[in-house]
C-alpha positions as CSV (number, residue, x, y, z in Angstrom):
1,X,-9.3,-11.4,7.3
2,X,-7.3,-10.4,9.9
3,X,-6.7,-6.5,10.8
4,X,-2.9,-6.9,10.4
5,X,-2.9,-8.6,7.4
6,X,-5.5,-5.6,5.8
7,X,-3.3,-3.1,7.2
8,X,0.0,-4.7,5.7
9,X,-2.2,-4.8,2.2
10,X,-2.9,-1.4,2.6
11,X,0.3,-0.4,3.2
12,X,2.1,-2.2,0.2
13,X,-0.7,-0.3,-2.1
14,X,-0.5,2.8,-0.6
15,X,3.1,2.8,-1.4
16,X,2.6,1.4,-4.6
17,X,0.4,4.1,-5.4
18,X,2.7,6.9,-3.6
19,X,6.4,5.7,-6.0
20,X,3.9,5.7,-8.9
21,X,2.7,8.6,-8.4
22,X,6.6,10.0,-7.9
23,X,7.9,8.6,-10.8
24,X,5.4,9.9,-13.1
């Protein structure tokens, strides 16, 4: 797996994780 591909994974969890994390 490419590293940009992991690192544009991670981001779309990370912010994911961070609006539900807000909205809760």
């Amino acid at each position: 797996m490419p590293s940009v591909t992991f690192n544009i994974m991670l981001a779309y969890i990370f912010s994911l994780l961070g609006t539900l994390m807000f909205r809760s």
